[in-house]
C-alpha positions as CSV (number, residue, x, y, z in Angstrom):
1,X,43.4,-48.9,21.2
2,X,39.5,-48.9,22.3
3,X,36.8,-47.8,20.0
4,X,33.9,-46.4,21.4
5,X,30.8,-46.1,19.1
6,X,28.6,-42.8,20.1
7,X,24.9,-42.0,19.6
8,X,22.9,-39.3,20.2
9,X,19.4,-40.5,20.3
10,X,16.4,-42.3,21.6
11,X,16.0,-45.7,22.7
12,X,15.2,-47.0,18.8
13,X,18.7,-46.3,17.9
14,X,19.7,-49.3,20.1
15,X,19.8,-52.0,17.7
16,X,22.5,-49.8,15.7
17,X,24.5,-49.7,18.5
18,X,24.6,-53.4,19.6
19,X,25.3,-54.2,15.7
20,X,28.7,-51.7,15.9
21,X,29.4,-53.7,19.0
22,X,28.5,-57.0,17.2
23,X,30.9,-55.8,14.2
24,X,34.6,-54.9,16.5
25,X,33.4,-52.1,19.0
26,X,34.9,-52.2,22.9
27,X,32.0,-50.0,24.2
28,X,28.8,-47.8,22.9
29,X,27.4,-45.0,24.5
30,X,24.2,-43.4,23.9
31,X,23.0,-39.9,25.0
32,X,19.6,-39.9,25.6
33,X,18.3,-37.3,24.1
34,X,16.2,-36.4,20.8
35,X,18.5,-35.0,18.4
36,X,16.5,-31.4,17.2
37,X,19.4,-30.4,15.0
38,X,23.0,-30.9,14.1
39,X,24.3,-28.1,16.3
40,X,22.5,-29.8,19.5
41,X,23.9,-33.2,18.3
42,X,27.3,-31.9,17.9
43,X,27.6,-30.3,21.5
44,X,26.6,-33.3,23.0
45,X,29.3,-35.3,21.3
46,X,31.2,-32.9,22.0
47,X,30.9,-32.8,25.6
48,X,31.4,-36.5,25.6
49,X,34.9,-36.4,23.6
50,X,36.2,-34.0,26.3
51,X,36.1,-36.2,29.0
52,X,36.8,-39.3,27.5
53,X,40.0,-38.6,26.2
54,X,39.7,-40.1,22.8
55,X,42.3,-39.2,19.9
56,X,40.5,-39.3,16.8
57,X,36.5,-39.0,16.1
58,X,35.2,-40.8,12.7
59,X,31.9,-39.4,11.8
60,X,30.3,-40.8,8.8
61,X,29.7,-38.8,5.8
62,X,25.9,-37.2,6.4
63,X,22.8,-38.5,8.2
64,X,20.1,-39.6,5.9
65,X,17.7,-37.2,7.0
66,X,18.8,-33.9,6.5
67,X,21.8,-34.8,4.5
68,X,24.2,-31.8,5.9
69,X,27.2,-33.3,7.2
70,X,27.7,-30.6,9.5
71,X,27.8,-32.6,12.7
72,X,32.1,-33.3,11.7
73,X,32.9,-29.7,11.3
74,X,30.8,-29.1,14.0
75,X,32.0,-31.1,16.5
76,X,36.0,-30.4,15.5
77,X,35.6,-26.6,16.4
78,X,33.8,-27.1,19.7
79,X,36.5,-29.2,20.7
80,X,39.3,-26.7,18.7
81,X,40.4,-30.0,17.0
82,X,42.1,-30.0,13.0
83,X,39.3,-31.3,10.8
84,X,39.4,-33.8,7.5
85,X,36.0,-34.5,5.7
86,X,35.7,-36.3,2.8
87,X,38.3,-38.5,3.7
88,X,38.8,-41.6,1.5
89,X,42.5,-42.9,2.8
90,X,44.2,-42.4,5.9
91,X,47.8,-44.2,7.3
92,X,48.3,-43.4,10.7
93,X,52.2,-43.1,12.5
94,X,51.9,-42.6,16.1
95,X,50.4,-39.9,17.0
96,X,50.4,-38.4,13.1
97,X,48.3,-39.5,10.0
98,X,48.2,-39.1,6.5
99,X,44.9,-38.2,4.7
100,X,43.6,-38.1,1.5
101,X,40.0,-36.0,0.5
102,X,38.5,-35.4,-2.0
103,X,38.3,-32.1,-3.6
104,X,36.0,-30.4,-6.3
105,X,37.9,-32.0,-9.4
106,X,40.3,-34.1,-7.8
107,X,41.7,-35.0,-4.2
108,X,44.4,-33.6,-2.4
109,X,46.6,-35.3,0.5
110,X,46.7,-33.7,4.2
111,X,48.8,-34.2,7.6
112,X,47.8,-33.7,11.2
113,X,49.0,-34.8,14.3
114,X,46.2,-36.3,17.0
115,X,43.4,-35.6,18.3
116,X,41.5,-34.5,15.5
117,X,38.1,-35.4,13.7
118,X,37.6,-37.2,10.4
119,X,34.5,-37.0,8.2
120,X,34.9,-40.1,6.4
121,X,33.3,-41.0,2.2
122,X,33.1,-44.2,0.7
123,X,36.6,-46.1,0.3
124,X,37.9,-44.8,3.9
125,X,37.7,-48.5,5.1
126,X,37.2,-51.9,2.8
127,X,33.8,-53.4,3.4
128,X,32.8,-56.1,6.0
129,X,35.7,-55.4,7.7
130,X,36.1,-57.4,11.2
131,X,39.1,-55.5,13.1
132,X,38.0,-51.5,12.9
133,X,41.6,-50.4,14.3
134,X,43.4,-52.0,11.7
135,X,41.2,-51.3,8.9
136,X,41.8,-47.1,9.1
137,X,45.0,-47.7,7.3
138,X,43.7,-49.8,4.4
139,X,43.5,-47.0,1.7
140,X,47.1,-46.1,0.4
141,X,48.3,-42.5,-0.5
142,X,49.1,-42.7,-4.5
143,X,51.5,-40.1,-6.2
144,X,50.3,-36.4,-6.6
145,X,51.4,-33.1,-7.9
146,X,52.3,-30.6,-5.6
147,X,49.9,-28.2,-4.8
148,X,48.8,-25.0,-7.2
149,X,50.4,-21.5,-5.5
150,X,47.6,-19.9,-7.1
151,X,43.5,-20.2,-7.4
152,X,41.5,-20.1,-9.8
153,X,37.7,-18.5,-9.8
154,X,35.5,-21.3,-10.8
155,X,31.8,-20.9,-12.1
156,X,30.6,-21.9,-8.5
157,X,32.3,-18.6,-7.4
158,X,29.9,-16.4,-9.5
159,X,27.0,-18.7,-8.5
160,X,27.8,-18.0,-5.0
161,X,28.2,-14.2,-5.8
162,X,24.8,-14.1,-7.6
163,X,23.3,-15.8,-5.1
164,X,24.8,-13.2,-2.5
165,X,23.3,-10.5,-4.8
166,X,19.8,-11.3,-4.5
167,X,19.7,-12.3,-1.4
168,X,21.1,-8.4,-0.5
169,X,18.3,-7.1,-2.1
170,X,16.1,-8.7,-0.5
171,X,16.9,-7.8,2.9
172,X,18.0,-4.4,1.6
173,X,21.4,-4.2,2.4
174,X,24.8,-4.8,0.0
175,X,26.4,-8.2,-0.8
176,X,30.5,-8.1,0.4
177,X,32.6,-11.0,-1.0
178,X,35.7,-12.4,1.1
179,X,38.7,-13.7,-1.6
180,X,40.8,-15.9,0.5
181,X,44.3,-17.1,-0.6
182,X,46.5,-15.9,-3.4
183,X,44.8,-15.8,-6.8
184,X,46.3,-15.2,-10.6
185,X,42.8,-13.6,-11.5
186,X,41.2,-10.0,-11.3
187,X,39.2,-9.9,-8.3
188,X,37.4,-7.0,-9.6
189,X,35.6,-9.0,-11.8
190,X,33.1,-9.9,-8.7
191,X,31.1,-6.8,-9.7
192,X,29.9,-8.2,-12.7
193,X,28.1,-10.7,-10.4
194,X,26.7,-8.3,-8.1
195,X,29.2,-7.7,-5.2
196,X,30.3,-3.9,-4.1
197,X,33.2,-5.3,-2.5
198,X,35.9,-8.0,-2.1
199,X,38.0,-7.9,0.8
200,X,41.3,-9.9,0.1
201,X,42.7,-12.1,2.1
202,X,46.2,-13.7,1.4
203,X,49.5,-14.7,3.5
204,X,50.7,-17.8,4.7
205,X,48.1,-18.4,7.0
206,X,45.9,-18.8,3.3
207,X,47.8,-20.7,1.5
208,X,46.0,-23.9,1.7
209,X,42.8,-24.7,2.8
210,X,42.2,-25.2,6.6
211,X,38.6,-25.3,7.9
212,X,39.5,-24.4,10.7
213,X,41.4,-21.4,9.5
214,X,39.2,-19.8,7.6
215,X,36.4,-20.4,9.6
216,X,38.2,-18.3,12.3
217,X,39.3,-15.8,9.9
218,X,35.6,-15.5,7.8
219,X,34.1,-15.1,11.1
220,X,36.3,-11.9,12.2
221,X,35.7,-10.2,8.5
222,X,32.2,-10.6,9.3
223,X,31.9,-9.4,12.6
224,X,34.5,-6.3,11.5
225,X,31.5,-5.6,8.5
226,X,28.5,-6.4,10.7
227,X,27.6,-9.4,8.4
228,X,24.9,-11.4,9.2
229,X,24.2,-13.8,6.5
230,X,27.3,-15.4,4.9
231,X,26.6,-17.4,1.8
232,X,28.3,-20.6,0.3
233,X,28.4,-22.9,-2.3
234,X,27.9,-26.3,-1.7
235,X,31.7,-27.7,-2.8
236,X,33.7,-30.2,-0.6
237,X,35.5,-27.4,1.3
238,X,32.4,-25.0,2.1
239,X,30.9,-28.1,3.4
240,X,33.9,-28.8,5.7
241,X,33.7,-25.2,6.6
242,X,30.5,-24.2,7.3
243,X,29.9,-26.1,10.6
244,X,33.0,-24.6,11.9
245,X,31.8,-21.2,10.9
246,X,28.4,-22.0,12.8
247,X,30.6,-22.1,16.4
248,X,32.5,-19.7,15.3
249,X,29.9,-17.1,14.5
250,X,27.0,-18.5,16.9
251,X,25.3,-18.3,13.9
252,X,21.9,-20.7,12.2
253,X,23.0,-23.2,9.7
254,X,20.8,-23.8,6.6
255,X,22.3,-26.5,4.2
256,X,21.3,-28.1,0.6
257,X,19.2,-25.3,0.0
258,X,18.0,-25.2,-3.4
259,X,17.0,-21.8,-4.6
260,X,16.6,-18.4,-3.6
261,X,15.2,-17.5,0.0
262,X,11.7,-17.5,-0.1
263,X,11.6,-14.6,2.2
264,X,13.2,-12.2,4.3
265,X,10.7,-12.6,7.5
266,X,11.1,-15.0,9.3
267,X,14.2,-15.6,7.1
268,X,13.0,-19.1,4.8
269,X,14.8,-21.5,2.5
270,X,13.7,-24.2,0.7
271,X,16.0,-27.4,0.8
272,X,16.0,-30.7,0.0
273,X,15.7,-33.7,2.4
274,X,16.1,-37.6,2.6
275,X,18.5,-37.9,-0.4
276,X,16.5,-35.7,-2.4
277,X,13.5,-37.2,-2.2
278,X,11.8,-34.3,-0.8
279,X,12.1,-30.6,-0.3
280,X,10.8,-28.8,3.0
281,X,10.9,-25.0,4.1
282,X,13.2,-24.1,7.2
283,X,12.9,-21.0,8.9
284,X,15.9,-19.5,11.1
285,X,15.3,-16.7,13.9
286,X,18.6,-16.2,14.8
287,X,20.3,-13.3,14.0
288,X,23.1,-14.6,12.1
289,X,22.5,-17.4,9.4
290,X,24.8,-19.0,7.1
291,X,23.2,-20.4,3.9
292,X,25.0,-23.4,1.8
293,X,23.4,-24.3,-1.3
294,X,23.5,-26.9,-3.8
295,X,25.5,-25.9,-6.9
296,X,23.9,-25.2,-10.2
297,X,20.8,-24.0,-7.7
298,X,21.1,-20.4,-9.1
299,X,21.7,-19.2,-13.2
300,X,24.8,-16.9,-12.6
301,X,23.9,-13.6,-14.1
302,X,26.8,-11.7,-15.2
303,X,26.3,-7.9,-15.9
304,X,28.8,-5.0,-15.7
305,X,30.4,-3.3,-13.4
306,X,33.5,-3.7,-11.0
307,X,34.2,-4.3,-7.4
308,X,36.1,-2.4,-5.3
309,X,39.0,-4.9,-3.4
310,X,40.1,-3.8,-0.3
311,X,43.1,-5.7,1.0
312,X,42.2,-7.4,4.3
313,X,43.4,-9.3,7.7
314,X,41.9,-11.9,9.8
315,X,43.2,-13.8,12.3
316,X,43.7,-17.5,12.7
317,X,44.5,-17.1,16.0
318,X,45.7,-20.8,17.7
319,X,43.3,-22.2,15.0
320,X,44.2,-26.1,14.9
321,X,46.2,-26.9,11.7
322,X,45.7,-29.4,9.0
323,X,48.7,-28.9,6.4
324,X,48.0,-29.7,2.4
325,X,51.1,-31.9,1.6
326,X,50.4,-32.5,-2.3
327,X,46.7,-32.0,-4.8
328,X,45.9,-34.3,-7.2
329,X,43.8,-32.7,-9.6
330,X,42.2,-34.4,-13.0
331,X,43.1,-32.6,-15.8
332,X,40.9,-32.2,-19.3
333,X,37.4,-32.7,-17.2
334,X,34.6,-30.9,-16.0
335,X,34.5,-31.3,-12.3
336,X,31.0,-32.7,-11.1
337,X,29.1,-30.4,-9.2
338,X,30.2,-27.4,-11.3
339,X,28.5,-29.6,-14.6
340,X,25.2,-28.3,-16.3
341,X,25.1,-31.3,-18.2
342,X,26.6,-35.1,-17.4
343,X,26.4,-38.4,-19.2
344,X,26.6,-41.4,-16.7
345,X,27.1,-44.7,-17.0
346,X,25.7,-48.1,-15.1
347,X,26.8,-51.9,-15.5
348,X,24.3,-52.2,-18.4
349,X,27.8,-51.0,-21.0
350,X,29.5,-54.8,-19.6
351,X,32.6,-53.5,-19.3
352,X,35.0,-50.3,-18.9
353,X,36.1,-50.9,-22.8
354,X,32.7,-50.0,-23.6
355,X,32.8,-46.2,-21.9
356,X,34.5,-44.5,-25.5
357,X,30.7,-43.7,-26.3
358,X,29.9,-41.9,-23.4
359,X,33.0,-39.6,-23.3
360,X,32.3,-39.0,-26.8
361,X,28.8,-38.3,-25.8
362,X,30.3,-36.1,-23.1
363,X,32.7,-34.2,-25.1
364,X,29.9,-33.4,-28.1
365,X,27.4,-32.1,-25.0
366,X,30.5,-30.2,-23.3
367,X,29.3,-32.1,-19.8
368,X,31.0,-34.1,-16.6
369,X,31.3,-38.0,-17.1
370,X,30.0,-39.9,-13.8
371,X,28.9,-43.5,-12.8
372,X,26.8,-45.4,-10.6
373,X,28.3,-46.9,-7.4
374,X,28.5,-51.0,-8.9
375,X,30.9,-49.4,-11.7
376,X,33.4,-47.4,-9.4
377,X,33.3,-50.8,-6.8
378,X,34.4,-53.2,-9.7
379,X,37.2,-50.3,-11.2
380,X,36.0,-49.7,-14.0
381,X,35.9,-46.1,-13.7
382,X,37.5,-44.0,-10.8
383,X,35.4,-43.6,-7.4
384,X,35.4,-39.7,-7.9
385,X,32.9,-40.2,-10.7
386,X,30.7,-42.0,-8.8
387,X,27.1,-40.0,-8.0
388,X,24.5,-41.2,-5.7
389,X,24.0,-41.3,-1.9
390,X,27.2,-42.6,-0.8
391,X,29.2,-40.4,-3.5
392,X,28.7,-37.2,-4.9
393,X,25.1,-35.5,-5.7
394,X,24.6,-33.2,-8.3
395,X,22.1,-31.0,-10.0
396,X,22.8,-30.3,-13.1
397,X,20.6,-29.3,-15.8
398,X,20.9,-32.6,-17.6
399,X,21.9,-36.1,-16.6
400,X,21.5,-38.7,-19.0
401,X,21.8,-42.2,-17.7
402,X,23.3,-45.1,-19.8
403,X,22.7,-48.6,-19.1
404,X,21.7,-47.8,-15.1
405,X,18.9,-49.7,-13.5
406,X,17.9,-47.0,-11.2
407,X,18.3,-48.0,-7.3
408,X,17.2,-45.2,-4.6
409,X,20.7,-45.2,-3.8
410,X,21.5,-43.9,-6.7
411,X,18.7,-41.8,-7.5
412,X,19.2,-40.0,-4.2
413,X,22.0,-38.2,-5.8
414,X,20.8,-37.2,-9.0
415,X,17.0,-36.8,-8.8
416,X,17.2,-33.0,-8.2
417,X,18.7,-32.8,-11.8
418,X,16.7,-30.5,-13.9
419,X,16.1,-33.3,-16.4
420,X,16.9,-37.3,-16.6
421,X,17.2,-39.2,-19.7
422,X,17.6,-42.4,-19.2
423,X,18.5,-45.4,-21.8
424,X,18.5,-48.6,-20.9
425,X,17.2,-52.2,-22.4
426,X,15.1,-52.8,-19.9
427,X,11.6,-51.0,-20.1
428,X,10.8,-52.2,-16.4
429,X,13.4,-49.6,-15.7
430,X,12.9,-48.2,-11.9
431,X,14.8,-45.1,-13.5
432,X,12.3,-44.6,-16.1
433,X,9.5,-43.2,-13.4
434,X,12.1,-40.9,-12.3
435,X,12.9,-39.9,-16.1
436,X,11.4,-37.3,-18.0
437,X,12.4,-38.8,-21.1
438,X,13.1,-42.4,-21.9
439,X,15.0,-44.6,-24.6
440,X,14.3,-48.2,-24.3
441,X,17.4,-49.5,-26.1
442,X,19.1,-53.1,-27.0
443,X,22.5,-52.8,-25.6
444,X,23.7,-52.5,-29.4
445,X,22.9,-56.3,-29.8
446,X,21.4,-55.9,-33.2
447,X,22.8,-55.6,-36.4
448,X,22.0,-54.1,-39.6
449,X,23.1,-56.3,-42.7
450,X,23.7,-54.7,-45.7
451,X,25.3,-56.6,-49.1
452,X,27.5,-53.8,-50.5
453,X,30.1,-54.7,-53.6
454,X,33.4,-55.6,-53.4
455,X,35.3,-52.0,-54.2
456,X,33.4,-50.8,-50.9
457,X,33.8,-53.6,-48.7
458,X,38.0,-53.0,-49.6
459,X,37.3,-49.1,-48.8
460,X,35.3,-50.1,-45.8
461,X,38.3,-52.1,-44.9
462,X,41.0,-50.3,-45.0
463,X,39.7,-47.7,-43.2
464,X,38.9,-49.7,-39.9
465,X,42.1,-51.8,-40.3
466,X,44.2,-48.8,-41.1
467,X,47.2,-51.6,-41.2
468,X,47.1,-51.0,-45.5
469,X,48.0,-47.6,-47.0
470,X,47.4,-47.4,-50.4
471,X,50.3,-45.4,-52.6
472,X,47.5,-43.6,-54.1
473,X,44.2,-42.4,-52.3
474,X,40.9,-44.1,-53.2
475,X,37.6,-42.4,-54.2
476,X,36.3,-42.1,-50.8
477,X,39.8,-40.7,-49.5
478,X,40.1,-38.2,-52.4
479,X,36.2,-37.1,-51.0
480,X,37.8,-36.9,-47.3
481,X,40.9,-34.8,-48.7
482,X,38.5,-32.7,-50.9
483,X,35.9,-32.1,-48.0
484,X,38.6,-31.7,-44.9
485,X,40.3,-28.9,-47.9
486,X,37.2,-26.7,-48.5
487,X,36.0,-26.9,-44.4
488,X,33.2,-29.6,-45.3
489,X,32.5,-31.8,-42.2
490,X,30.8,-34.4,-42.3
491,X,28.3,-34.9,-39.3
492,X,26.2,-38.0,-39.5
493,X,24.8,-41.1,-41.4
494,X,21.4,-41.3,-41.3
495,X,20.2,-44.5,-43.0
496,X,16.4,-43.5,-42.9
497,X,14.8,-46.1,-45.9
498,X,14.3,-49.8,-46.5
499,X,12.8,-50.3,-50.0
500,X,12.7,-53.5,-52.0
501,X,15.7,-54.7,-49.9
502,X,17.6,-51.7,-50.6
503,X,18.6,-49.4,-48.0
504,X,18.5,-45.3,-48.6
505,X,20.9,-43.1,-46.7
506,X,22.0,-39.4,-46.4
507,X,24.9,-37.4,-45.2
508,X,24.3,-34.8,-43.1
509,X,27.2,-31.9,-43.6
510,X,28.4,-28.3,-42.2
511,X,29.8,-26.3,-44.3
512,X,30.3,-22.4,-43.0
513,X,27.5,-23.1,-40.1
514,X,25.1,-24.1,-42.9
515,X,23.6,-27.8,-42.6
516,X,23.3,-29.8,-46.2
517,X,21.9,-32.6,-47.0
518,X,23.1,-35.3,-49.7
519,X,21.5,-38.7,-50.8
520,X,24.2,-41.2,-51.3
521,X,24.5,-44.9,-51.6
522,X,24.6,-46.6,-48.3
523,X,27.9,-48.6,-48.9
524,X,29.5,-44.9,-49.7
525,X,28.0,-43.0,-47.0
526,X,29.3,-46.0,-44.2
527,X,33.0,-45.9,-46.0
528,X,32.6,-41.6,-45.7
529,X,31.3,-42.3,-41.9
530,X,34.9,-44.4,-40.9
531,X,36.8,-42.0,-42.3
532,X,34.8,-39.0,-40.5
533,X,34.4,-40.7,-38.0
534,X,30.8,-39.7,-38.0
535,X,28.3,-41.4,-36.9
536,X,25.5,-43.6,-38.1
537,X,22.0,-43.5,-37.4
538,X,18.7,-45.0,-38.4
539,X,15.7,-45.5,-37.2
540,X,13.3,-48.4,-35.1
541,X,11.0,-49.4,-37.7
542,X,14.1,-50.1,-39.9
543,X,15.9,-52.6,-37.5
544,X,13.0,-53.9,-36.3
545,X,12.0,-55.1,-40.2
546,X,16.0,-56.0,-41.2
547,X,18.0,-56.5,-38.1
548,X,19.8,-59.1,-36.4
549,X,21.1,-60.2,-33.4
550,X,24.7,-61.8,-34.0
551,X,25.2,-64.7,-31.5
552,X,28.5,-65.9,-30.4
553,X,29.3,-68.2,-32.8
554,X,28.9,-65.5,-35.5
555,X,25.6,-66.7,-37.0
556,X,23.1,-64.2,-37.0
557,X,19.2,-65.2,-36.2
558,X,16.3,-63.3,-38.9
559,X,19.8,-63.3,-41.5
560,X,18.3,-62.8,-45.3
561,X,20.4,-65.6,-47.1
562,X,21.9,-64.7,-50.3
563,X,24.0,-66.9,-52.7
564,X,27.8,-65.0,-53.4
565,X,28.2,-64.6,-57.0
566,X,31.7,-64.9,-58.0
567,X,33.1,-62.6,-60.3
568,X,34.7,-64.3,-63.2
569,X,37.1,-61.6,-63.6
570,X,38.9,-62.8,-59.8
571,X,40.6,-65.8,-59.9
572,X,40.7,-67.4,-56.3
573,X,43.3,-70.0,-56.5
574,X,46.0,-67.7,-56.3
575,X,44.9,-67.0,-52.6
576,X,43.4,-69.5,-51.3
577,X,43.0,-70.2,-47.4
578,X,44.8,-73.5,-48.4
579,X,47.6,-72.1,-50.4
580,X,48.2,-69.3,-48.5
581,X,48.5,-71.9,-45.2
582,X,51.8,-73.4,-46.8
583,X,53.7,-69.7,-46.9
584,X,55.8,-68.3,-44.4
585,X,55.2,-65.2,-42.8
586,X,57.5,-63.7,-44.4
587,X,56.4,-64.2,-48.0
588,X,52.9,-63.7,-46.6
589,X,54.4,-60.1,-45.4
590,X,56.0,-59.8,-49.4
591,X,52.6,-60.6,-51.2
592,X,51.0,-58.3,-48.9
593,X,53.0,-55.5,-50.0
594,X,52.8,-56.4,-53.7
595,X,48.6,-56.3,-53.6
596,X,49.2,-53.0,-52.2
597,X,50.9,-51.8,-54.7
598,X,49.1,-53.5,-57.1
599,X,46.1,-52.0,-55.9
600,X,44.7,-55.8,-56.0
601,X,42.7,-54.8,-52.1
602,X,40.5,-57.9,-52.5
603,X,43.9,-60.3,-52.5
604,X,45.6,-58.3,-49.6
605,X,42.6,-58.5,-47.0
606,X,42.8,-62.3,-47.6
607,X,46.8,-62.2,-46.9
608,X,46.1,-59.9,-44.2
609,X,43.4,-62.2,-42.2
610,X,46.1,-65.1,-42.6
611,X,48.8,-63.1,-41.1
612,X,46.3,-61.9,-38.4
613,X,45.1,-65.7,-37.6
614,X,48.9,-66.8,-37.5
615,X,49.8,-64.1,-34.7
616,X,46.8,-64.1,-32.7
């Protein structure tokens, strides 16, 4: 095979050319001309592809201008060719190949047969690669479900339809939606969000997605209607979509717009530009537009009301086919662009073991979990997670970034988020001048001390070992059953005093959706907190007087020294490290069970920190 590296542009774009030959390309071919917009861009490669008999097209993702990654689409219906964007995996078998996209919430695996066009996303190809050909079939197809027969409205749906709405009324005319493929909900329901109308449109030809497809069969609903602005939501298949709707209906394209129109005349959007970091105003005089904005642009407004649904047909014509084999979709997660809130995570949390805190973070804030690009490379969390310029960008009303440094690449797909947090250890932060609030933490490296008596320290652990179950329940147990009886939760630990060496804590409880507030002794309150699993807070000034930082070999620096008293009540020889060092483990396992029930808690932790040693 010969790959041919295209470019429409001036003379500056050279050097990227001579570096695709440098890298595996056979030739390069540059049309001379300034590229004004992505409709102009894609006709010209367009025109090349037809006489140069080529059998696929890759184009990248989106330019890093404009960001519309339109040109794909584009290009496929000009040349009537099947097209796959967002394409992170493709095997290829002759003249057919296997795909596999993403999708809003998970990814779904595709067919066609050559020629046809690709939009490809990070993890298409590995990096550095050296042979192009070869490297298309590096990504492998993994197992998936088969897909849904029925949709689902998701919140993007009403975004689009309130979006529709107030765009009507501003021109003065009425807002139509277009349902297409089968769905288990009431389409009626579209009223609430503004719409008159919903024609329907379900078969075969709908089952799956095409772009293609419903391109063709959008554009005859419109033209049947006398539609000229057609409005949609920013999602992996509108974007697919809209630059084949843009042939189909000779129509304007206007993408990542951000709000409303600004006005009717000329017809004006607002949208954003070079990865977000800056808006400008676009104007279209033609007399068919199509808008795509970003999700969570818009507040859906739901009122009353109910639309009238008028069953519908649209042909698809000889519409080139791309045919949904099998959808993946995650289950038990808030896909990312439909998110108002999501908690994200950076290399700063070491490791994957350390995420529990962020989807517990997630699940109290009901939001999306994401990452930053070094964290989906290394596999610590899944590449469909991953936000930023090369993955998905998002605009939610809060992001809260964990333990990320902040690189543009990554800020170019979050920075239209209504508000940044950002907490990281390092106050020199780039992400903290994009932040509008900031929490210089440590990385948990600092410790609290606290000298608490022995009953405690047994309560404290047995609840984190949860290896010894006392036959009856201990004081702080008995207060779990009591509280978990009468609908008393416990919400937090807040240790908020240092006196004299002494620290001073509260619980913080619910109890019918009415917040108390209880003083208790801090060696209680962190035994109540395990069992809650509630969690514990304090505040600067108190670690920065009494903390610690515990080094490796267990020592802590700033550590108050205190002398152990031994109680003469507790006689030690019993179990000693040394004479528990000549018993077998299974007379170990039989002392064990007879401190238990004994209740003797001090004795069993020392039997139980033998057996672990022995088995580690």
């Amino acid at each position: 095979a010969e790959i041919t590296v295209l470019n429409v542009g001036t003379s500056e774009t050279e050097p990227t050319l001579r570096k695709a030959l440098a890298i595996g390309a056979d030739k390069a071919i540059r049309v001379n001309a300034e590229p004004t917009d992505a409709f102009f861009v894609a006709k010209q490669i367009a025109a090349v592809a037809q006489e140069g008999g080529f059998d696929m097209i890759i184009a990248g993702r989106e330019s890093i201008d404009y960001n519309g990654g339109q040109v794909g689409g584009m290009v496929a219906a000009l040349l009537k060719w099947p097209f796959i964007n967002a394409c992170v995996g493709m095997e290829l078998d002759g003249e057919n190949a296997d795909f596999i996209r993403e999708i809003d919430g998970g990814k779904e695996k595709l067919s066609a047969s050559m020629p046809f066009v690709v939009g490809g996303q990070k993890g298409l190809v590995e990096e550095k690669v050296k042979e192009p050909v070869e490297a298309q079939a590096k990504t492998k197809v993994g197992e998936f479900a088969k897909p849904a027969p029925k949709g689902k409205f998701k919140k993007n749906t009403w975004e689009a339809a309130t979006y529709a709405a107030k765009t009507a009324e501003m021109l003065g005319t009425e807002a139509i939606g277009v349902s297409i493929g089968n769905t288990e909900e009431d389409v009626a329901q579209a009223g609430k969000y503004g719409l008159s109308k919903v024609i329907s449109l379900t078969g075969d030809d709908f089952s799956s997605f095409d772009a293609n497809a419903y391109a063709m069969a959008l554009s005859g609903v419109a033209s049947e209607n006398g539609a000229d602005t057609i409005i949609l939501s920013g999602t992996f298949n509108a974007k697919a979509l809209a630059g084949a709707l843009a042939v189909d209906m000779d129509a304007a394209l206007l993408s990542n717009v951000t709000a409303l129109p600004l006005k009717s005349e000329p017809f004006t959007v607002k949208r954003s530009v070079f990865s977000a970091k800056g808006f400008n105003e676009l104007s279209a005089d033609a007399d068919k537009r199509i808008v795509v904005f970003v999700p969570n642009s818009v507040p859906v407004e739901e009122g009353e009301g109910s639309a009238e649904v008028v069953d519908g047909s649209a042909s698809t014509g000889d519409a080139p086919r791309v045919n949904v084999k099998e959808v993946d979709r995650v289950k038990g997660k808030i896909p990312l662009p439909e998110a108002e809130r999501v908690v994200s995570g950076g290399r700063g949390l070491k490791g994957p073991e350390n995420w529990g805190m962020l989807e517990e973070l997630a699940e109290v804030l009901d939001a999306g979990t994401a990452c930053s690009k070094p964290v989906s490379d290394m596999d610590w969390r899944p590449h469909s997670e991953h936000v930023g310029q090369t993955g998905i960008a998002i605009k939610p009303n809060l992001y809260v970034a964990i333990g990320i440094s902040g690189a543009i690449q990554h800020l170019a797909g979050v920075s239209a988020s209504n508000t940044i947090v950002v907490i990281n250890n390092d106050e020199e932060a780039p992400f903290f001048k994009a932040a509008d609030y900031g929490v210089v933490g440590e990385n948990g490296e600092r410790r609290l001390p606290i000298i608490i008596g022995g009953f405690e320290a047994q309560s404290i652990a047995i609840a984190l070992e949860k290896e010894v179950n006392p036959p009856r329940p201990l004081t702080h147990d008995l207060f779990k059953n009591f509280a978990d009886n009468f609908q008393i939760k416990l919400k937090e630990v807040v240790i908020h005093k240092l006196q004299d060496g002494v620290f001073f804590s509260v619980l913080v409880c619910e109890h019918n959706g009415k917040e108390q507030v209880l003083d208790a002794r801090t060696s209680d309150a962190v035994a109540l907190a395990i069992r809650f699993k509630a969690p514990i807070f304090t505040y600067k000034e108190i670690l920065d007087k009494a903390g610690v930082i515990l080094k490796e070999t267990g020592k802590a620096e700033g550590a108050p020294k205190a002398e152990r008293k031994s109680d003469p009540g507790i006689t030690e020889a019993a179990t000693s490290a040394s004479s528990l060092k000549d018993k077998s483990l299974a007379d170990l396992n039989a002392m064990l069970d007879k401190a238990v029930q004994d209740e003797d808690y001090e004795k069993a932790a020392r039997i139980r920190d033998e057996i672990d040693r022995r088995q580690s």
